[in-house]
PyMOL Python script that loads the backbone (N, CA, C, O; Angstrom):
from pymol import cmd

cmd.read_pdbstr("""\
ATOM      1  N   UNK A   1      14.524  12.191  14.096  1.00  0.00           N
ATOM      2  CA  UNK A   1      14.762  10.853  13.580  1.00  0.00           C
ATOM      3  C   UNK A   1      13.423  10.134  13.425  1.00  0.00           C
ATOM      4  O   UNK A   1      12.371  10.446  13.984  1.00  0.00           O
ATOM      5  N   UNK A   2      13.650   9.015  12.489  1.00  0.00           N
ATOM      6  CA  UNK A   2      12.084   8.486  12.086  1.00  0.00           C
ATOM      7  C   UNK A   2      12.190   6.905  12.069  1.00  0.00           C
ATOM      8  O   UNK A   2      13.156   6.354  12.599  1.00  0.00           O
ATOM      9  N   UNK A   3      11.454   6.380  11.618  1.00  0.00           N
ATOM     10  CA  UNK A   3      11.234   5.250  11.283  1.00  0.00           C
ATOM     11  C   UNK A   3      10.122   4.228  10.657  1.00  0.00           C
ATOM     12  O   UNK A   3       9.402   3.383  11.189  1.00  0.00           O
ATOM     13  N   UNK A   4      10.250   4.569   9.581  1.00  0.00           N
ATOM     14  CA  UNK A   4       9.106   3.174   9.176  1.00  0.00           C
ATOM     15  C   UNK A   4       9.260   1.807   8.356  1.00  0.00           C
ATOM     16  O   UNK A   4      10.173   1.223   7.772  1.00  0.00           O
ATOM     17  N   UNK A   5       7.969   1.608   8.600  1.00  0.00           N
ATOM     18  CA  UNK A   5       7.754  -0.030   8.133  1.00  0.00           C
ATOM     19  C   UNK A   5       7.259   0.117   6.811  1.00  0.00           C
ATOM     20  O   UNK A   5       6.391   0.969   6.622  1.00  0.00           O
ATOM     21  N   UNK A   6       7.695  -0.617   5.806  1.00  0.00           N
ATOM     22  CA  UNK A   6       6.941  -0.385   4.354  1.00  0.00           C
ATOM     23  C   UNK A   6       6.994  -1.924   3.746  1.00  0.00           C
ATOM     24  O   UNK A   6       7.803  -2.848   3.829  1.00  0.00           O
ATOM     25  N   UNK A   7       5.815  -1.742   3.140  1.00  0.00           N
ATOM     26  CA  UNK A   7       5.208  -2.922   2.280  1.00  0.00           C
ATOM     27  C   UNK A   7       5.221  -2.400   1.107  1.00  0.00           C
ATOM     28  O   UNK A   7       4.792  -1.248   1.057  1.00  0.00           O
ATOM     29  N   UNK A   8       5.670  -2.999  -0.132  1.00  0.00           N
ATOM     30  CA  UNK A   8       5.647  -2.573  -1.205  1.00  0.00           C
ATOM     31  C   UNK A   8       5.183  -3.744  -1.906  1.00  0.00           C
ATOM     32  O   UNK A   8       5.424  -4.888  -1.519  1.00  0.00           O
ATOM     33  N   UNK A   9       4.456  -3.433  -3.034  1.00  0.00           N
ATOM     34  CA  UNK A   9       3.827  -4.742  -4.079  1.00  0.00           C
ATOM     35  C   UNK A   9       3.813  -4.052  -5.435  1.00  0.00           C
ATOM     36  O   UNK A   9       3.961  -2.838  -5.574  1.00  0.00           O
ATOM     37  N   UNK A  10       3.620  -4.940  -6.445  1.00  0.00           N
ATOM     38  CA  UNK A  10       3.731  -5.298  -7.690  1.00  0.00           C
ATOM     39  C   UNK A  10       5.087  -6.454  -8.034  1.00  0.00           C
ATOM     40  O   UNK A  10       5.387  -7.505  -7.468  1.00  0.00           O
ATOM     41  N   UNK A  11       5.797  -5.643  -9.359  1.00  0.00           N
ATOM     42  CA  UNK A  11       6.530  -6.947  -9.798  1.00  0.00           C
ATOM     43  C   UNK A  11       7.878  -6.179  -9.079  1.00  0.00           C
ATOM     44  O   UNK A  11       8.642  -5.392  -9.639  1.00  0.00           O
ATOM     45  N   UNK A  12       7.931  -6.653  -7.664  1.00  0.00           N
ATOM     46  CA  UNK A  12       9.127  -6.432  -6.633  1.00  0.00           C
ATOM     47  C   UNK A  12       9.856  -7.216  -6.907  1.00  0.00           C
ATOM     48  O   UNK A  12      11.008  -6.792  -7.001  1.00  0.00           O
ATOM     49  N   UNK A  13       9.647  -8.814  -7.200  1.00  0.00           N
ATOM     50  CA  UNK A  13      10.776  -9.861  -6.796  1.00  0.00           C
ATOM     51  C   UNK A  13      11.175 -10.194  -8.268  1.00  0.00           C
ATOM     52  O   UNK A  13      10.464  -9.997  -9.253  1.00  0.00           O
ATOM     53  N   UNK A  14      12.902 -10.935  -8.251  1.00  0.00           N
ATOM     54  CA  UNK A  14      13.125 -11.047  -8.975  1.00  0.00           C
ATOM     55  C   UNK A  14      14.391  -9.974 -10.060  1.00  0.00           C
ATOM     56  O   UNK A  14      15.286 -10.370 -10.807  1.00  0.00           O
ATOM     57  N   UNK A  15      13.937  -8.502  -9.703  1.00  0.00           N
ATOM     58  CA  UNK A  15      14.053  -7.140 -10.465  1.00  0.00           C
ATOM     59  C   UNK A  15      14.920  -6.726  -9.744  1.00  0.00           C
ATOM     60  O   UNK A  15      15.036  -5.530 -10.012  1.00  0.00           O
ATOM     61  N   UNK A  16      15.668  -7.026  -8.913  1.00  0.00           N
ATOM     62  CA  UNK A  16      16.705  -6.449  -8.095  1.00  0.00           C
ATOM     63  C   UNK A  16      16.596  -5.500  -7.161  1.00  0.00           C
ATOM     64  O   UNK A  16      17.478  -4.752  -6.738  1.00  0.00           O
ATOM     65  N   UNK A  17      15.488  -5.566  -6.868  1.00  0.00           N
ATOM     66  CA  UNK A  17      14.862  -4.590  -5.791  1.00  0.00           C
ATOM     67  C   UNK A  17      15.348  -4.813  -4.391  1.00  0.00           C
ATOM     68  O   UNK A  17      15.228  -3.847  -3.638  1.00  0.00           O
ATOM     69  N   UNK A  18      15.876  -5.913  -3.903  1.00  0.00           N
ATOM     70  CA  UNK A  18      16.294  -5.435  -2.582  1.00  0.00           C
ATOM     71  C   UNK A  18      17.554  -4.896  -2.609  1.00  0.00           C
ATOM     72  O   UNK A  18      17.838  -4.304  -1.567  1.00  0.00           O
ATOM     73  N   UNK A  19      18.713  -4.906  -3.764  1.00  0.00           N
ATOM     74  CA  UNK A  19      20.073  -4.938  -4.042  1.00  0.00           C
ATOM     75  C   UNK A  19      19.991  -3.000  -3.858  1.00  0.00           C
ATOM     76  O   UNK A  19      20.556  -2.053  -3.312  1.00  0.00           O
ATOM     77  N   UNK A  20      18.884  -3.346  -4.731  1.00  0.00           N
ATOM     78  CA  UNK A  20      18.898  -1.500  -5.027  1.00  0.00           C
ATOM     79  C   UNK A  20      18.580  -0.494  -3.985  1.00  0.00           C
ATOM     80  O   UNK A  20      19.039   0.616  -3.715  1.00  0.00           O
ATOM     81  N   UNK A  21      17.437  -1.410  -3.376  1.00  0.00           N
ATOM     82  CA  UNK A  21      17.052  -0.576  -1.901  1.00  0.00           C
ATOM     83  C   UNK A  21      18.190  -0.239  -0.942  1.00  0.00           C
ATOM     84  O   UNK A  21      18.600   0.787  -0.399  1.00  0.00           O
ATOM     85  N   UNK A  22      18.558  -1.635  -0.959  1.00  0.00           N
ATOM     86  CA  UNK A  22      19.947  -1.374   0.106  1.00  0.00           C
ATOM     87  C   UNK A  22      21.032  -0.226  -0.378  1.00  0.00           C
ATOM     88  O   UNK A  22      21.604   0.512   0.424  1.00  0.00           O
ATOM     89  N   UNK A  23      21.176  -0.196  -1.399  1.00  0.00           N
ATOM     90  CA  UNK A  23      22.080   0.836  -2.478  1.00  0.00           C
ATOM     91  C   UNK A  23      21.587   2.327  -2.068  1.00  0.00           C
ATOM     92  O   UNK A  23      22.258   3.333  -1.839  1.00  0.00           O
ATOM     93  N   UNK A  24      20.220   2.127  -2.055  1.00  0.00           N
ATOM     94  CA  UNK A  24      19.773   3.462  -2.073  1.00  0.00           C
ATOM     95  C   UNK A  24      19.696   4.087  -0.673  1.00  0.00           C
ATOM     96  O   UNK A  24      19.895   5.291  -0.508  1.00  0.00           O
ATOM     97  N   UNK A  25      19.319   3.007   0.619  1.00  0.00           N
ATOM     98  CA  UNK A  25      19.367   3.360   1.472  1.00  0.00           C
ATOM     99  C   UNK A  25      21.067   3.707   2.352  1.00  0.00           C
ATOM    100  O   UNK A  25      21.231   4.652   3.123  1.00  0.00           O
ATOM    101  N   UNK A  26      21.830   2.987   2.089  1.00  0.00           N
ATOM    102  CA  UNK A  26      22.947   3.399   2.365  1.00  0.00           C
ATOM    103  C   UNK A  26      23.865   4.614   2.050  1.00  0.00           C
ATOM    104  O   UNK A  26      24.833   5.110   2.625  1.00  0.00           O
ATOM    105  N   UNK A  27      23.011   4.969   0.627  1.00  0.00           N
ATOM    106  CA  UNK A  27      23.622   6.141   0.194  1.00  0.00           C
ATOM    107  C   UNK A  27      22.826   7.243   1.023  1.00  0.00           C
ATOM    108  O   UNK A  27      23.094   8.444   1.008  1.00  0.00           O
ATOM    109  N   UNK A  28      21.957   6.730   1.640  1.00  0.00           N
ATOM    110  CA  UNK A  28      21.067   7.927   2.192  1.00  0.00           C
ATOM    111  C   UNK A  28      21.200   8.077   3.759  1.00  0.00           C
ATOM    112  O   UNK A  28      20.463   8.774   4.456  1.00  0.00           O
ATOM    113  N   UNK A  29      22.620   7.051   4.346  1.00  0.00           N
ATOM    114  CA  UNK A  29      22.843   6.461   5.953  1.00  0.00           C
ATOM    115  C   UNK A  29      21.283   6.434   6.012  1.00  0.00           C
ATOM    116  O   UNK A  29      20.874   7.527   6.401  1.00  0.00           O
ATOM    117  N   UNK A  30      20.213   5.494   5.739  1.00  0.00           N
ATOM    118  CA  UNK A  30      19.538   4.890   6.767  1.00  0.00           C
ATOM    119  C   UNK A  30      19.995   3.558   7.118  1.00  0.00           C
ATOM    120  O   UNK A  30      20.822   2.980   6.413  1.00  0.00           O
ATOM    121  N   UNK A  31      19.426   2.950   8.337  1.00  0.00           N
ATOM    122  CA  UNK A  31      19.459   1.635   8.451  1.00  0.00           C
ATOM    123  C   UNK A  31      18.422   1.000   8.566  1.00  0.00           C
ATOM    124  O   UNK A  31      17.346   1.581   8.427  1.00  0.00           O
ATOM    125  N   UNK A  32      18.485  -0.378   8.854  1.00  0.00           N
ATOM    126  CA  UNK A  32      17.767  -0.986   8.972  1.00  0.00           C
ATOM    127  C   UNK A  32      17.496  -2.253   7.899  1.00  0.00           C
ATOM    128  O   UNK A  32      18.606  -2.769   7.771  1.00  0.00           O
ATOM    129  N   UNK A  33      16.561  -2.972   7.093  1.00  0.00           N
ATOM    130  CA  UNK A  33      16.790  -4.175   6.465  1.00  0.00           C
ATOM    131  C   UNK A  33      15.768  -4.024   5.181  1.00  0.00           C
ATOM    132  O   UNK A  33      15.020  -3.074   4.949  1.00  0.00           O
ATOM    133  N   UNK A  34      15.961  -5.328   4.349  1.00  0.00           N
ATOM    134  CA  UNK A  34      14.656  -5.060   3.415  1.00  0.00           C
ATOM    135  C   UNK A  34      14.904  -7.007   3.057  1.00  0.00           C
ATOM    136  O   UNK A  34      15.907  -7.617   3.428  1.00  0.00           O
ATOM    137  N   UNK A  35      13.997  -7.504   2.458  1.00  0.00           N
ATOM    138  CA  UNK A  35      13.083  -8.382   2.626  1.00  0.00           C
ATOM    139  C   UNK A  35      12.227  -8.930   1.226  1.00  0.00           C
ATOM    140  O   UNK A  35      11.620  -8.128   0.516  1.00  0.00           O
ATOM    141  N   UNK A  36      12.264 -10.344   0.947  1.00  0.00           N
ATOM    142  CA  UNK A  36      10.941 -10.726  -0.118  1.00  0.00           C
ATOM    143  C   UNK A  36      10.172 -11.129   0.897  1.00  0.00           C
ATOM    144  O   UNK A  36      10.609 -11.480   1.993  1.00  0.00           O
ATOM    145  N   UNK A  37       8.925 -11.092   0.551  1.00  0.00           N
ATOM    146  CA  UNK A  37       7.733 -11.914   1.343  1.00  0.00           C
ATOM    147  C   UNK A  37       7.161 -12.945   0.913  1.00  0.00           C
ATOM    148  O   UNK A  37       6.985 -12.726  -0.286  1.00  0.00           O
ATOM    149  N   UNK A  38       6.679 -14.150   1.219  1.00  0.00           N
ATOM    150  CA  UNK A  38       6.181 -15.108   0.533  1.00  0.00           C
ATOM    151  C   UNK A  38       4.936 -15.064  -0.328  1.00  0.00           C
ATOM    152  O   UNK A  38       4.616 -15.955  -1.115  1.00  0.00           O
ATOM    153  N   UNK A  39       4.088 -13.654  -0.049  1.00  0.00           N
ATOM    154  CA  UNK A  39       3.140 -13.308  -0.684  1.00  0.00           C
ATOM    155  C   UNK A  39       3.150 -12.350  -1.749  1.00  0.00           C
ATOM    156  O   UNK A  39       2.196 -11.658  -2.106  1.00  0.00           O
ATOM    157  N   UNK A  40       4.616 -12.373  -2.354  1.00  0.00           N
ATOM    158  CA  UNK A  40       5.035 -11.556  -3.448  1.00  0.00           C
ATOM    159  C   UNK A  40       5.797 -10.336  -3.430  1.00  0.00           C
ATOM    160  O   UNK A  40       6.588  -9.899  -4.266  1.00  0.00           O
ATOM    161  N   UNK A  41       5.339  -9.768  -2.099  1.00  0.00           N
ATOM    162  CA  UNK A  41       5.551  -8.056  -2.043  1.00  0.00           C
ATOM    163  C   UNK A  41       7.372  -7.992  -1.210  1.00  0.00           C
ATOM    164  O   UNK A  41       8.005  -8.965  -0.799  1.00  0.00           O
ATOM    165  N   UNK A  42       7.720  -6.813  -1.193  1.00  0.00           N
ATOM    166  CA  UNK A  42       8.326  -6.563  -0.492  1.00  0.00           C
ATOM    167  C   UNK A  42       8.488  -6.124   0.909  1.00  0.00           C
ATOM    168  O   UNK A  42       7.330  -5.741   1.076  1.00  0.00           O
ATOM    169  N   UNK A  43       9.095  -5.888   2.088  1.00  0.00           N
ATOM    170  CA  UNK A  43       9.112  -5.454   3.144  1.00  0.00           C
ATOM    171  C   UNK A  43      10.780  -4.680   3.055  1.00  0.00           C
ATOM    172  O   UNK A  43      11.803  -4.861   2.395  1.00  0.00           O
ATOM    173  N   UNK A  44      10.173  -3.459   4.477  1.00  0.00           N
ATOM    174  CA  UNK A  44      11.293  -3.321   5.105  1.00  0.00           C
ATOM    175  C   UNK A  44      11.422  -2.262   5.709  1.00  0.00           C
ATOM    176  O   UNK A  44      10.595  -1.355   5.615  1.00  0.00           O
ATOM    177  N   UNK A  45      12.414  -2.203   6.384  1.00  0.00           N
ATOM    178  CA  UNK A  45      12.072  -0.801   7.560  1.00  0.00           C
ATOM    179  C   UNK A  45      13.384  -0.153   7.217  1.00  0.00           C
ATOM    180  O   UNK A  45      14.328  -0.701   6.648  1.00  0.00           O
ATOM    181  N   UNK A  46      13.320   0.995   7.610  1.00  0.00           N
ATOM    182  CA  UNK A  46      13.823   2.362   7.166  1.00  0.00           C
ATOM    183  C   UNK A  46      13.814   3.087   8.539  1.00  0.00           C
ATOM    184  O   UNK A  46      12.743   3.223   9.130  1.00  0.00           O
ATOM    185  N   UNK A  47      15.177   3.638   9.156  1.00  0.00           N
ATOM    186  CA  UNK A  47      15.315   4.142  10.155  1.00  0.00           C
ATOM    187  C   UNK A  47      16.039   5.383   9.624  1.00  0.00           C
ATOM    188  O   UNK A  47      16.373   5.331   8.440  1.00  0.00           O
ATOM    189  N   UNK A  48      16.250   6.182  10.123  1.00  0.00           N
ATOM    190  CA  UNK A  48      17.292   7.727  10.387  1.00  0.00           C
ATOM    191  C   UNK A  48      16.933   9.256   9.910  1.00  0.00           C
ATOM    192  O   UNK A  48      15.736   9.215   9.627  1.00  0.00           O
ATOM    193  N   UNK A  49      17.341  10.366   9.729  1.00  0.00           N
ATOM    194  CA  UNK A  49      16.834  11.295   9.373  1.00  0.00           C
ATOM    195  C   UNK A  49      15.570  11.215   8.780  1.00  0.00           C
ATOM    196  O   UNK A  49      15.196  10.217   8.164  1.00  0.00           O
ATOM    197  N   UNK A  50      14.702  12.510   8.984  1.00  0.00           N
ATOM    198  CA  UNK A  50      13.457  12.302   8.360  1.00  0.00           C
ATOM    199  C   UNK A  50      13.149  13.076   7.552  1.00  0.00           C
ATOM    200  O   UNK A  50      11.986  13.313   7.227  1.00  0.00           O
ATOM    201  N   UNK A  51      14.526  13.799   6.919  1.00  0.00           N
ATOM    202  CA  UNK A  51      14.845  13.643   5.341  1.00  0.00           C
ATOM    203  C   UNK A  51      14.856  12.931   4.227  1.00  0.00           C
ATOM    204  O   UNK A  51      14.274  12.918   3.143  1.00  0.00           O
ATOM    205  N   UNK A  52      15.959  12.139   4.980  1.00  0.00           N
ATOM    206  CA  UNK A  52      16.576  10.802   4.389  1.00  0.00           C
ATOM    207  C   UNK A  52      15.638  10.016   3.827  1.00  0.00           C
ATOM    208  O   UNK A  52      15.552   9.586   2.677  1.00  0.00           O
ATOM    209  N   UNK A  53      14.618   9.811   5.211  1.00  0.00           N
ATOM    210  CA  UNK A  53      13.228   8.983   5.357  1.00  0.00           C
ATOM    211  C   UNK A  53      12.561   9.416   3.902  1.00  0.00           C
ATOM    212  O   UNK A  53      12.838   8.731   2.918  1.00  0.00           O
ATOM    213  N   UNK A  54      11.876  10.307   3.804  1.00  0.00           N
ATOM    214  CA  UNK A  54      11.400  11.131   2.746  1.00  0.00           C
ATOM    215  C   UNK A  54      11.609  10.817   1.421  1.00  0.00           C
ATOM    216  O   UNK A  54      10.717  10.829   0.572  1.00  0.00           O
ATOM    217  N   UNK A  55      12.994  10.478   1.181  1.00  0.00           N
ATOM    218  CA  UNK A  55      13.469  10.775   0.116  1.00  0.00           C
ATOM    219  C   UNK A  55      13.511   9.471  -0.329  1.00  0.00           C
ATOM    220  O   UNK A  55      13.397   9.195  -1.523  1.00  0.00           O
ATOM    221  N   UNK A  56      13.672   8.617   0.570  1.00  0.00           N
ATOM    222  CA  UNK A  56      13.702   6.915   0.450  1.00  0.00           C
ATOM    223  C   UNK A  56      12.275   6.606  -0.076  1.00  0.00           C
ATOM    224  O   UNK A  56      12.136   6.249  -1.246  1.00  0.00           O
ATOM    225  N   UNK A  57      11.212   6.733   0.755  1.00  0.00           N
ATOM    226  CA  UNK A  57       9.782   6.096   0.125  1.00  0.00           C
ATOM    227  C   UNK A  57       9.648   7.112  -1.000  1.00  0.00           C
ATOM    228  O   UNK A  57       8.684   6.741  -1.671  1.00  0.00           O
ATOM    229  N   UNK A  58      10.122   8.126  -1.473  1.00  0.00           N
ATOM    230  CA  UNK A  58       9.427   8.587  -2.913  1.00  0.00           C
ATOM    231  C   UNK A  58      10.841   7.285  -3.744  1.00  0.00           C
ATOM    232  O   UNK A  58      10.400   6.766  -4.770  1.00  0.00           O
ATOM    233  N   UNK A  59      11.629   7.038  -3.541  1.00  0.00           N
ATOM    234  CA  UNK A  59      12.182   6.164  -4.256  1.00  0.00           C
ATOM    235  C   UNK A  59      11.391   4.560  -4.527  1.00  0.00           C
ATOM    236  O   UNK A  59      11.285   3.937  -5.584  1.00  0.00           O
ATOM    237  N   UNK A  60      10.951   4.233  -3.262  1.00  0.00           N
ATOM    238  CA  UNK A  60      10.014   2.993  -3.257  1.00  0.00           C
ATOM    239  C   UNK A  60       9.017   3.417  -3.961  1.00  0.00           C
ATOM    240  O   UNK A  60       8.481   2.372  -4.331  1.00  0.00           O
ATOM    241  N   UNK A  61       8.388   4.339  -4.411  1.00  0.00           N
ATOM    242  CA  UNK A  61       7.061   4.797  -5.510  1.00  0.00           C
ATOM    243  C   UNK A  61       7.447   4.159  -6.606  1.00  0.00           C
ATOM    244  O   UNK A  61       6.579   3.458  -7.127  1.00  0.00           O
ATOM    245  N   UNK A  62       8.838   4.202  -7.280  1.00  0.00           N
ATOM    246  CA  UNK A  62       9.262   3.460  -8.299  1.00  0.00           C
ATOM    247  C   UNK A  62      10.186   2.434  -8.662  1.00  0.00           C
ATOM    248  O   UNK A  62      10.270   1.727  -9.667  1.00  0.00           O
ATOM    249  N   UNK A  63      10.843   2.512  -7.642  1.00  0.00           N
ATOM    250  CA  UNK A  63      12.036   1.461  -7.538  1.00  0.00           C
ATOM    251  C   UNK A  63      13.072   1.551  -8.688  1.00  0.00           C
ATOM    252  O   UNK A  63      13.278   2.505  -9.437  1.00  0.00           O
ATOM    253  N   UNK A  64      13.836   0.021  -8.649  1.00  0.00           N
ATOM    254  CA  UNK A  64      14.136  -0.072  -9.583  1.00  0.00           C
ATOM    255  C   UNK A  64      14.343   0.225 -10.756  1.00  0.00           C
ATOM    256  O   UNK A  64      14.407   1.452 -10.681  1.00  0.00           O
ATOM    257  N   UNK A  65      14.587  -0.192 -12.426  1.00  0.00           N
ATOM    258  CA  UNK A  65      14.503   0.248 -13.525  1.00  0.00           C
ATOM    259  C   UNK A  65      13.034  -0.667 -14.268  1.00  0.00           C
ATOM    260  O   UNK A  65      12.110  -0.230 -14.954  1.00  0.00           O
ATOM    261  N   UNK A  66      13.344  -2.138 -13.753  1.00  0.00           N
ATOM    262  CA  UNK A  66      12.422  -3.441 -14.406  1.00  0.00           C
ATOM    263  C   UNK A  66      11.323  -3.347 -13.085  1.00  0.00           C
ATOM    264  O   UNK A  66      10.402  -4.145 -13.265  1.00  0.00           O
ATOM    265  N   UNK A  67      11.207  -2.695 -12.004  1.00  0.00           N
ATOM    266  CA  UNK A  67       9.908  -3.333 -11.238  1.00  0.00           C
ATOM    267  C   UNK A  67       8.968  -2.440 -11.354  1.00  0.00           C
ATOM    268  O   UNK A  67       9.338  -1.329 -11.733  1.00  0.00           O
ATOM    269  N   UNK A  68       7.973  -2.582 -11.163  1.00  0.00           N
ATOM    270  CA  UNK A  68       6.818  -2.012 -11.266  1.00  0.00           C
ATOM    271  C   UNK A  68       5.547  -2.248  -9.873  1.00  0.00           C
ATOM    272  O   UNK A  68       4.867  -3.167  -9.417  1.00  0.00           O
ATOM    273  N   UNK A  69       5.806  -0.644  -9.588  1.00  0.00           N
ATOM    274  CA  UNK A  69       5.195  -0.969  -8.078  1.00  0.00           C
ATOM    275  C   UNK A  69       3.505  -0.296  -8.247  1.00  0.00           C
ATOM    276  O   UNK A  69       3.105   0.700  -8.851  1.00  0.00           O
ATOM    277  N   UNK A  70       2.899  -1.157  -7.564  1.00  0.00           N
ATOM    278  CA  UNK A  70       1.325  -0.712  -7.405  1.00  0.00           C
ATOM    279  C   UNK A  70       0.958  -0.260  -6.812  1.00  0.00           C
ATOM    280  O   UNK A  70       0.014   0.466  -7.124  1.00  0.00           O
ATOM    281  N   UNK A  71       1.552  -0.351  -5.075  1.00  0.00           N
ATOM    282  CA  UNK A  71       1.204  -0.366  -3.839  1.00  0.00           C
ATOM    283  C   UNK A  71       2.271   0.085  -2.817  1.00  0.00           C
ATOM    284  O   UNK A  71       3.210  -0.694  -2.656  1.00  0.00           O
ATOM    285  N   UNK A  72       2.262   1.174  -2.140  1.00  0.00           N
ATOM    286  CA  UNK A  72       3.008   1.446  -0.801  1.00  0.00           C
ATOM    287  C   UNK A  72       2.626   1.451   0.227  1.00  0.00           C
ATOM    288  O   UNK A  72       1.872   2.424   0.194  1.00  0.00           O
ATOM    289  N   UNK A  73       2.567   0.987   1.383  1.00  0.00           N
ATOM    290  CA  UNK A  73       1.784   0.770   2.730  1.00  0.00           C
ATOM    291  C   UNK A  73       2.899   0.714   3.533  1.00  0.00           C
ATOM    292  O   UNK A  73       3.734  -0.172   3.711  1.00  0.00           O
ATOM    293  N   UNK A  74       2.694   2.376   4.211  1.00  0.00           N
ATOM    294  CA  UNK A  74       4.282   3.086   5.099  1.00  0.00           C
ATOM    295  C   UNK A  74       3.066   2.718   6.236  1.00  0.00           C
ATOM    296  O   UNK A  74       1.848   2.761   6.065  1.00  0.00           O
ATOM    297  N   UNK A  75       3.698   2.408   7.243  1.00  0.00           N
ATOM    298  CA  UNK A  75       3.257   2.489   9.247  1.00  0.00           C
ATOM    299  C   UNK A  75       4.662   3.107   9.496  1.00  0.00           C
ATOM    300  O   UNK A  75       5.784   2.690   9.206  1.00  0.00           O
ATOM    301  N   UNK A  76       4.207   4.322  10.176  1.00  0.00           N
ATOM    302  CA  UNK A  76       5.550   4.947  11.749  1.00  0.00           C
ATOM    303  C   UNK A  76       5.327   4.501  12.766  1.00  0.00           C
ATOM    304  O   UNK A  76       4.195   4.449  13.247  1.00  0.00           O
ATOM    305  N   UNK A  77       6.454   4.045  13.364  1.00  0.00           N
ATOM    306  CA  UNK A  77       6.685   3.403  14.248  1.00  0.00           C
ATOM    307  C   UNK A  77       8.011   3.937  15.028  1.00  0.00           C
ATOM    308  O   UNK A  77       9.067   4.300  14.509  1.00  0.00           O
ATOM    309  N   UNK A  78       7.654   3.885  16.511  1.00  0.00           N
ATOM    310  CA  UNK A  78       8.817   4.503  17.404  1.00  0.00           C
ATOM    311  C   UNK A  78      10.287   4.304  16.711  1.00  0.00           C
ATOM    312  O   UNK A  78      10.894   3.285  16.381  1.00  0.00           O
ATOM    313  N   UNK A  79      10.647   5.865  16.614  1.00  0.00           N
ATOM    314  CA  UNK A  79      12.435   5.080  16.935  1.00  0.00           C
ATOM    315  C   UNK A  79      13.016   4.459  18.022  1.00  0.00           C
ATOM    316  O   UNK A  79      12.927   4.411  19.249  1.00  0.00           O
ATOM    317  N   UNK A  80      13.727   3.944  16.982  1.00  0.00           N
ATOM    318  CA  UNK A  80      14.941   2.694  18.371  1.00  0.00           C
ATOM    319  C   UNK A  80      16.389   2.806  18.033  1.00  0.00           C
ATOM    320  O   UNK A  80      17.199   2.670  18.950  1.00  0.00           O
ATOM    321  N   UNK A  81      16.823   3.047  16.773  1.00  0.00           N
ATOM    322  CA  UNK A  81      18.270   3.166  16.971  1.00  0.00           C
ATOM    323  C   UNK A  81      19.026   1.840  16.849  1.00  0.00           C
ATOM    324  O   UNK A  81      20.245   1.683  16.899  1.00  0.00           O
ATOM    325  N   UNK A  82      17.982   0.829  16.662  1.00  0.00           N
ATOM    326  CA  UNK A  82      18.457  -0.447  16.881  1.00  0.00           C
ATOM    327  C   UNK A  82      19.375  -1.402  15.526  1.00  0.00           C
ATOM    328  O   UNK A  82      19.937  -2.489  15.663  1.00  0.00           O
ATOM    329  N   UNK A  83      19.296  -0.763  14.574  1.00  0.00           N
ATOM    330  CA  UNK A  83      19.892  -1.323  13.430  1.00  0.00           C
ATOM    331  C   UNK A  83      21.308  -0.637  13.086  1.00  0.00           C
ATOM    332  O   UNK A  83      21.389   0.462  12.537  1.00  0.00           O
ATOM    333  N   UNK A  84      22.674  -1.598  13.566  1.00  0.00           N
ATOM    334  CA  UNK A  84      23.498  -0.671  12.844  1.00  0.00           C
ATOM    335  C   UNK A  84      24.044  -0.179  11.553  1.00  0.00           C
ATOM    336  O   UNK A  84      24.943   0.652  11.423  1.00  0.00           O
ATOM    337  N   UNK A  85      23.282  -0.896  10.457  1.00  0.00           N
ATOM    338  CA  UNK A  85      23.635  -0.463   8.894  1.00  0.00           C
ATOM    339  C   UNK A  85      22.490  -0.988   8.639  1.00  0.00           C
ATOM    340  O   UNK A  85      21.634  -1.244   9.486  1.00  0.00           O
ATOM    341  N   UNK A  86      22.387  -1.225   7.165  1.00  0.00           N
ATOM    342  CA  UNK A  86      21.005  -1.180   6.467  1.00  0.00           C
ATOM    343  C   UNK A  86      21.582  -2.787   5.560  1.00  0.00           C
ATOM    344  O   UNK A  86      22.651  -2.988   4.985  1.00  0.00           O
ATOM    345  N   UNK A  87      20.334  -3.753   5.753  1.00  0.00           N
ATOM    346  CA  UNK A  87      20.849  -5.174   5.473  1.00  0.00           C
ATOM    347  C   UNK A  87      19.976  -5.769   4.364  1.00  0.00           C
ATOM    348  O   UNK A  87      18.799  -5.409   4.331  1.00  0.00           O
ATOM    349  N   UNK A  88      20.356  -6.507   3.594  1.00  0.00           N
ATOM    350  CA  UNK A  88      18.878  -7.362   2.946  1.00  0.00           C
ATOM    351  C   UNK A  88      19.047  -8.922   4.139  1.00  0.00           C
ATOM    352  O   UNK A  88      19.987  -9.550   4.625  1.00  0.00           O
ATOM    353  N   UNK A  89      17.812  -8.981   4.176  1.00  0.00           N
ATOM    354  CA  UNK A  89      17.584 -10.092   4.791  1.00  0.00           C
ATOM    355  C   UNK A  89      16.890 -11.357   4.116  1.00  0.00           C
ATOM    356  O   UNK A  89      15.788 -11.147   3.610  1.00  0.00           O
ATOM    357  N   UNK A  90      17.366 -12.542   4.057  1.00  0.00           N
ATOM    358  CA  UNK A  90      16.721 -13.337   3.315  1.00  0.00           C
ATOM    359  C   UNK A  90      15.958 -14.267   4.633  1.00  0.00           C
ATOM    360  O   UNK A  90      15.199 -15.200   4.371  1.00  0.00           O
TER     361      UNK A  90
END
""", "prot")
cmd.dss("prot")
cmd.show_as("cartoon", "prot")
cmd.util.cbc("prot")
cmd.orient("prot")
């Protein structure tokens, strides 16, 4: 089991990018949340298989259909188990 933290930037907000993340991550059982930031980018953490994991940040490489990403900045970080589904958080 895995877990990381990801920052994503370009044109994240707006493009339906957290709707989709959550879409994508649920189809993939991870949990955990995703996030706008006030400094444009996205956030959000990604917990469960480290398959799953895998398969999720090559999805954050492109996102969406309309966003356009520049930037991925993954940190691993201990599992915890602590999220029981996968949320957008405003």
């Amino acid at each position: 089991m895995k877990k990381v933290h990801v920052y994503i930037s370009g044109r994240v907000q707006g493009v339906f990018f957290r709707a989709e993340t959550q879409r994508a991550a649920v189809c993939l059982n991870l949990t955990g949340w995703v996030r706008n930031m006030r400094d444009g980018r996205v956030e959000a953490v990604f917990e469960g298989e480290d398959r799953a994991i895998d398969q999720m940040l090559v999805w954050c490489q492109t996102g969406p259909p309309h966003a356009r990403v520049d930037q991925v900045i993954i940190e691993e970080e201990p599992f915890t188990g602590d999220y029981p589904n996968f949320k957008v958080d405003f």
